[in-house]
Structures are given as structure tokens and as C-alpha cells.
C-alpha positions as CSV (number, residue, x, y, z in Angstrom):
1,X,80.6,69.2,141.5
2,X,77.1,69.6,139.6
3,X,78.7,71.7,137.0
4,X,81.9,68.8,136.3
5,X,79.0,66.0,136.0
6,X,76.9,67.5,133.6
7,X,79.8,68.9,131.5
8,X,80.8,64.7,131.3
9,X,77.4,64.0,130.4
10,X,77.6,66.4,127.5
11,X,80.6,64.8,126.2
12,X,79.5,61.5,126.1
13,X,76.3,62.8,124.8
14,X,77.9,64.6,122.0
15,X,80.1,61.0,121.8
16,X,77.4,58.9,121.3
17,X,76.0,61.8,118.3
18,X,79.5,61.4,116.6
19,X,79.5,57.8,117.0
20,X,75.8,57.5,116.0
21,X,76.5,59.1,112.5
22,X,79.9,57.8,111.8
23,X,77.7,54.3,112.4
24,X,75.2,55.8,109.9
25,X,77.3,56.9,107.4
26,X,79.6,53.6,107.3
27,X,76.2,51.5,107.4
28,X,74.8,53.4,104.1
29,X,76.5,52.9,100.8
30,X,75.6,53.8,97.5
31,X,76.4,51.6,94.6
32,X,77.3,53.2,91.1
33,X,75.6,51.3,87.9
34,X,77.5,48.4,86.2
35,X,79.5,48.5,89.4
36,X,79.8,45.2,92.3
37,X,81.3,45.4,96.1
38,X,81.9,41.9,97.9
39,X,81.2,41.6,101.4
40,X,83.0,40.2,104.0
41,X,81.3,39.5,107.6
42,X,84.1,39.4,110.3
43,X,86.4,38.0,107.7
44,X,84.5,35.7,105.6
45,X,82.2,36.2,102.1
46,X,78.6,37.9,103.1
47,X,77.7,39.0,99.9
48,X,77.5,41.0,96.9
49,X,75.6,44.3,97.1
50,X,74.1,45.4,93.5
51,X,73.9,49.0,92.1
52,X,71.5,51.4,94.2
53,X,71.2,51.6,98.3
54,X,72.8,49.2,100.5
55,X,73.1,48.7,104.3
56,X,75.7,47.1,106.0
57,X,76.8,46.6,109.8
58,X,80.0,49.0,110.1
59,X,83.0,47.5,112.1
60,X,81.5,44.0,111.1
61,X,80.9,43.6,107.6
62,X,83.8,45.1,105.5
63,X,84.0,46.1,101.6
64,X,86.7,43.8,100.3
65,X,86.1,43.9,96.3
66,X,85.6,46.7,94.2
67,X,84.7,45.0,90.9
68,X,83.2,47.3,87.2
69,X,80.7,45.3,85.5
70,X,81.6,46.9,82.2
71,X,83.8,45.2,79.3
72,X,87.0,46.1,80.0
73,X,89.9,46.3,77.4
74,X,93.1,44.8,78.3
75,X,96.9,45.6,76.5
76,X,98.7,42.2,76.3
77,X,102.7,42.9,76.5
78,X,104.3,42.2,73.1
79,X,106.4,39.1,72.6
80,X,108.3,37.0,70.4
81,X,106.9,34.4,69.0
82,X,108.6,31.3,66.7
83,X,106.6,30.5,63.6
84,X,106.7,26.4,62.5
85,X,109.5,27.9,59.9
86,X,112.0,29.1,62.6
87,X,111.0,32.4,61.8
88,X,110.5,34.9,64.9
89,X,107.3,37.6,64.9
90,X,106.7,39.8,67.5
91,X,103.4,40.1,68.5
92,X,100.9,42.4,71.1
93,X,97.7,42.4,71.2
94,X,94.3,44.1,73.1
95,X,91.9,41.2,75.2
96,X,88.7,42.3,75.7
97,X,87.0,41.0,79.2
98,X,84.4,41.1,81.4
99,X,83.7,40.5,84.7
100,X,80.2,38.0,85.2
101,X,81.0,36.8,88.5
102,X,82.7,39.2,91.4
103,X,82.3,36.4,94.1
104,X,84.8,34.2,92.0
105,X,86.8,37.3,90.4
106,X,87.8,37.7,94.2
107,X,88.4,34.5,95.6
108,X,88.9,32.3,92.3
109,X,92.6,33.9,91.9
110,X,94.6,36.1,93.5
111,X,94.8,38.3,90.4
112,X,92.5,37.6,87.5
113,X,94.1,40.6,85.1
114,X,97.5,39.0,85.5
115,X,96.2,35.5,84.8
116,X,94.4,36.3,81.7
117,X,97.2,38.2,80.0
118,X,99.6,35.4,80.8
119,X,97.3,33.1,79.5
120,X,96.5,35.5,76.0
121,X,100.8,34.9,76.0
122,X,101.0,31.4,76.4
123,X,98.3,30.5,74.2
124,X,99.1,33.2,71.4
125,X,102.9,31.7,71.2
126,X,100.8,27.9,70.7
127,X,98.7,29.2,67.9
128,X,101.7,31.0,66.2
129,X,104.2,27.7,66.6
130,X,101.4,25.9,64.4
131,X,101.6,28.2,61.5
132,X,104.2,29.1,58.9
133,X,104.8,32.8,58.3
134,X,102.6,33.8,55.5
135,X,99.6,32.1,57.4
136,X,100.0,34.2,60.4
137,X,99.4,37.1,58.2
138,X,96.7,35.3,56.5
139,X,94.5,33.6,59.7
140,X,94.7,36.5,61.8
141,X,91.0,35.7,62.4
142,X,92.0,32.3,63.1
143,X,94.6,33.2,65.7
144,X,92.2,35.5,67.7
145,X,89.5,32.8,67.6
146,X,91.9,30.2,69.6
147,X,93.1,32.3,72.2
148,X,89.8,33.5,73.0
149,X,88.2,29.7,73.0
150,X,91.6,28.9,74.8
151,X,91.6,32.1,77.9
152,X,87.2,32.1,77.9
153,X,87.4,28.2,78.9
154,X,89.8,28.8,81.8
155,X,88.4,32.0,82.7
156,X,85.3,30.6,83.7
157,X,87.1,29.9,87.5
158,X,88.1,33.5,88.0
159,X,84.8,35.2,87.2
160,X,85.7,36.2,83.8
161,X,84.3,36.3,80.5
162,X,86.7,36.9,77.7
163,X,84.7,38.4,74.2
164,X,87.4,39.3,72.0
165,X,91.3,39.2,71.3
166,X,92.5,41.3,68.1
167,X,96.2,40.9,67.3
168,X,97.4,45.0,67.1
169,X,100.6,43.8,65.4
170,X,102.8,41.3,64.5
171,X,106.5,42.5,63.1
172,X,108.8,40.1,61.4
173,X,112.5,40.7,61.3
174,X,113.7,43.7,59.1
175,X,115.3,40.8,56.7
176,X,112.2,39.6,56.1
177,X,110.5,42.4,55.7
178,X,112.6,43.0,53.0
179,X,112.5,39.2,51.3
180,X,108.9,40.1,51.7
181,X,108.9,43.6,50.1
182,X,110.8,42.0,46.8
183,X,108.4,39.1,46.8
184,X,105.7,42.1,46.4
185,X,107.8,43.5,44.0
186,X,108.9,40.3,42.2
187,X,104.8,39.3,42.1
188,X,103.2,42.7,40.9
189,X,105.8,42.6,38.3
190,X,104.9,39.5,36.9
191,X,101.4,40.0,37.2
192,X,102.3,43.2,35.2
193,X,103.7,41.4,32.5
194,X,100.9,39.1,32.3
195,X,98.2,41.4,31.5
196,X,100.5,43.3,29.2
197,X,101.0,39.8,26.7
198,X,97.1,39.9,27.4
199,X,96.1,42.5,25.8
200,X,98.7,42.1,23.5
201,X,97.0,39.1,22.6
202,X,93.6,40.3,22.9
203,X,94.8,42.6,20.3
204,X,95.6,40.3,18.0
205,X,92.3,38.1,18.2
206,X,90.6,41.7,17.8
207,X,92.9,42.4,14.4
208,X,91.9,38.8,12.9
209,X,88.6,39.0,13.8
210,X,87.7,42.6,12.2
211,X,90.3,41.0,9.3
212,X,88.1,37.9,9.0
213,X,85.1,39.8,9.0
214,X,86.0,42.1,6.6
215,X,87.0,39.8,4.2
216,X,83.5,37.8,4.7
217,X,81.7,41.2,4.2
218,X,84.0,41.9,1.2
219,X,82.9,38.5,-0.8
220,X,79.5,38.7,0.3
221,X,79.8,42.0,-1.4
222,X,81.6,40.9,-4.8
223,X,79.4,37.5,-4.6
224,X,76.1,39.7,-4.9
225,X,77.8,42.0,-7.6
226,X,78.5,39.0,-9.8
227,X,75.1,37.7,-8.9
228,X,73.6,41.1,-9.9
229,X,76.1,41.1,-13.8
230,X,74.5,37.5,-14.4
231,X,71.3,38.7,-13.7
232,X,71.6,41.7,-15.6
233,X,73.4,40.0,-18.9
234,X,70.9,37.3,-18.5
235,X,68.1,39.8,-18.5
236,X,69.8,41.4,-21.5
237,X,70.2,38.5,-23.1
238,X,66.2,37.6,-22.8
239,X,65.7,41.2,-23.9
240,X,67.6,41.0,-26.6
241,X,66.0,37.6,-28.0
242,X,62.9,39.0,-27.6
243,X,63.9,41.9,-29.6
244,X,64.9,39.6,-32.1
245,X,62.2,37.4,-32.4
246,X,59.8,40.7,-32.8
247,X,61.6,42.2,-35.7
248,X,61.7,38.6,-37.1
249,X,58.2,38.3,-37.0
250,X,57.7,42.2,-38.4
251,X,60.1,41.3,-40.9
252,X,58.0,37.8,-41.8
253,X,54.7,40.3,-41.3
254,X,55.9,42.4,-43.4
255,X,57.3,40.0,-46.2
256,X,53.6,39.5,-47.0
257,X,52.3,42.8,-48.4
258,X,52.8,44.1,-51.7
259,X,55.9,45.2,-52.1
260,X,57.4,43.4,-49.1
261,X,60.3,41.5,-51.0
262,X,61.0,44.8,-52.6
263,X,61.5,46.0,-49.1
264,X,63.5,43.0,-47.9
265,X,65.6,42.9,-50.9
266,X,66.6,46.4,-50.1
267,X,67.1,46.0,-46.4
268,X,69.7,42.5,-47.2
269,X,71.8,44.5,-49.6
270,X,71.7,47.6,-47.3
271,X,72.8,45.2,-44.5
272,X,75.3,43.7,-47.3
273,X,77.2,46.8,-48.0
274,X,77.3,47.8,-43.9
275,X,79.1,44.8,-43.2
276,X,81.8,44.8,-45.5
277,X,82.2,48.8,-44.7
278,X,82.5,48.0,-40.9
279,X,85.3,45.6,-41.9
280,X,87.3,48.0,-43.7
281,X,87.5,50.2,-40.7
282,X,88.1,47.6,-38.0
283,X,90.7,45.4,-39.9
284,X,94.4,46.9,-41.9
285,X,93.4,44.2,-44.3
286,X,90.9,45.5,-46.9
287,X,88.4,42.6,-48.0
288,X,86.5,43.1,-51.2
289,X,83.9,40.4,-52.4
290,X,84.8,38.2,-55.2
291,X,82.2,40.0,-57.5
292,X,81.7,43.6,-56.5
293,X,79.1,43.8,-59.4
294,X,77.1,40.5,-58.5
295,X,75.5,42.1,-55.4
296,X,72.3,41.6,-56.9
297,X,72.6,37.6,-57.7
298,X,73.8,37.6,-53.8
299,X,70.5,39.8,-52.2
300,X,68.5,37.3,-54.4
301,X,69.9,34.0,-53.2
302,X,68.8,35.4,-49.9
303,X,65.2,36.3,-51.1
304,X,65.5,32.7,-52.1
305,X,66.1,31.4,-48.8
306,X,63.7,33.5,-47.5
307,X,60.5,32.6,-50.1
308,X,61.4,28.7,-49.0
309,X,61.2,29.2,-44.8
310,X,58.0,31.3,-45.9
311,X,56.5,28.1,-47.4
């Protein structure tokens, strides 16, 4: 009888231990970083326990939510989408979300993943039904600015916080894609042509212009060579007078002195006789004075002229 009551007071001894730590372990929980657990207290929102040690009351309080903190990335399903041209893209993207409150990513909707991404669809087929085909290639930018403005505005209800949306693809039909591929061609082909008849051109203004200056360079060159002759003949010329005018005054000088006419007298018929020889080589006609013999009454009609400029 002793032995049966203190074996049942073991048990429920050892009961209590096991209940005890199972009550202890339930109550402790350790939160990882950039991770949030809601609360709920016999059925209803208690609280949000942060990163680090938390207690709770086991049995009472229960861990409903599991939420990460971090930014998480998001595949959007791909769709078809109708451009304002009737023309049909498909499109998929990646949203890029956060969540900022876990009271109201829990109870603000029943799933806040599935009511983004539907929203990302909805609004990404708006955007796209605004834009003719070239500009959806062009305003991809654009695109991924409305949707986020568009999901971040509703989102604020569900705890969320959308940062980004970047549009992974967008895939027209194959007929377009090959419209598009000879428009390429069509355009690189003319752009091709067009900087061949430029430097075609460019050529040619280069050829005139080292034509033009060369020609320039060519009469500024025969302009100074003809300016250089002038100079020289005129110099000539000068030099020549001047030569002149000296022997005329040595001659006058010289006219003076005793013997002076002698010398002139000698000097004209010398010059006399060299003249008419130079014309009997330089002409077929031969030219003989009047008077061969009267060279003397000739040389003194000269003397004559010469005694009257002396006085």
C-alpha cells in the first residue's frame, strides 16, 4: 500500500517535470533578424514579437504569422497583352516587395502574394493598352514606373511596400518580329547609303577646295614672278640710263681736252662702220650708203652737231 502511493506520487511528480518544461520551452521563442511572428491570444491579435527573446503563455497565446522582413522578389506569370494597335505582346515580369507591416500582411488580406501579382497583371495589361508597339519597347521605364505607383498605392492595406517592377520580357508575334527585323534592315541600309553620298560629297568639297587653293597659291605665285620681271627690267632700265647718262657726260668730259674731237671723230665713224656691218649679217638685203667714200663729210656733220649742244 505504501509502496503503490509513492510510486503514484513519482509519476505525477515526473508529470508535472515534463509538463513544466514542455510549458518552458513553448513559452521561450527566439526570433531570427529581419524576421516578425503575430500573436494571437485565445484567438484574437496580441501582438508582434521582434527579433531576439520573447515569452509567451503556451496553450493561450498562439504563433499565427510567420512574416520575413527582407525585400522579397516576386515572378509575375507571363501574359498577353493588346497594344492600342491591336497588336498582342506577351509579357512577364519580376515585382520586388516588402513587408512594412505584419499586423496588416495578416489580417488586411487573405493572401497578400496573390493580390499583388494580380494586381502587377491587371495594371501592366492598362499601361500596355495605352501604348502602340514601338513605345512599349521604348518606355519600358515608363511601364515599370505605373505599375509600381499603381500596386504601392493599394498595397498600403495588406502591409506591403512594392520598390520595384522590371519588365523581364516582352515577345511580339513571330510576324512581327520579322516586319521588325526588315525595318532594321530596311533602316541600317539607308542610313548606309546616306553616309556613303556623304563622304562622297565630302570628297568632292575636299577636291574643290585643295583645287581652289591651289590655283590661289599658283597666281599668287606668277603675280610675284611678274612683279619680280617688272622690278627687275625697271631696275635695268634705271641702270641702263644711268650708264648712259655717265658715258654721255665722259664723252662731253672728254670732248674738252686737246685732242678730244680727234677722239670723238674716231669713235662716230668706228660706230658708223659697226652699224652698217651688223646689218649685213642680220638682214639677206645688203645696204650700202649712198657715198661709201663720203664717210668723212658724215663723221663731221656729227662733230658739227656735237660743237653746237657744246655751246
Amino acid at each position: 500500500m505504501y509502496d503503490e502511493s509513492l510510486n503514484g506520487g513519482l509519476i505525477f511528480a515526473i508529470i508535472l517535470i515534463v509538463i513544466a518544461i514542455i510549458f518552458v520551452i513553448k513559452s521561450i521563442n527566439v526570433i531570427p533578424q529581419q524576421t516578425a511572428w503575430v500573436i494571437e491570444r485565445l484567438g484574437k491579435f496580441h501582438k508582434v514579437l521582434s527579433p531576439g527573446l520573447n515569452f509567451i503563455i503556451p496553450f493561450i497565446d498562439k504563433v499565427a504569422y510567420k512574416h520575413s522582413l527582407k525585400e522579397i522578389p516576386l515572378d509575375t506569370p507571363s501574359q498577353v497583352c493588346i497594344t492600342r494597335d491591336n497588336t498582342q505582346l506577351s509579357v512577364d515580369g519580376i515585382l520586388y516587395f516588402q513587408v512594412t507591416d505584419p499586423k496588416l500582411a495578416s489580417y488586411g488580406t487573405s493572401n497578400y502574394i496573390v493580390a499583388i501579382t494580380q494586381l502587377a497583371q491587371t495594371t501592366l495589361r492598362s499601361v500596355i493598352g495605352k501604348m502602340v508597339l514601338d513605345e512599349t519597347f521604348e518606355e519600358r521605364e515608363v511601364i515599370n514606373n505605373h505599375v509600381v505607383s499603381a500596386i504601392d498605392e493599394a498595397a498600403l492595406n495588406w502591409g506591403v511596400k512594392v520598390l520595384r517592377y522590371e519588365i523581364k520580357d516582352l515577345t511580339p508575334p513571330a510576324v512581327i518580329l520579322q516586319a521588325m527585323q526588315r525595318q532594321i534592315t530596311a533602316e541600317r541600309e539607308k542610313r548606309a547609303v546616306i553616309f556613303e553620298s556623304e563622304g562622297r560629297k565630302q570628297e568632292q568639297i575636299n577636291l574643290a577646295t585643295g583645287a581652289r587653293e591651289a590655283a590661289i597659291a599658283k597666281s599668287e605665285g606668277e603675280k610675284q614672278s611678274e612683279i619680280n620681271v617688272a622690278e627687275g627690267k625697271a631696275q635695268a632700265t634705271i641702270a641702263i640710263a644711268n650708264a648712259t647718262a655717265e658715258a654721255i657726260a665722259k664723252i662731253a668730259n672728254a670732248s674738252q681736252l686737246n685732242g678730244g674731237d680727234t677722239a670723238v671723230n674716231l669713235k662716230v665713224a668706228e660706230q658708223y662702220i659697226e652699224a652698217f656691218a651688223n646689218l649685213a649679217k642680220t638682214n639677206n638685203t645688203l645696204i650700202v650708203p649712198s657715198n661709201l667714200s663720203d664717210v668723212s663729210g658724215i663723221v663731221g656733220s656729227i662733230m658739227q652737231i656735237v660743237k653746237t649742244t657744246k655751246k
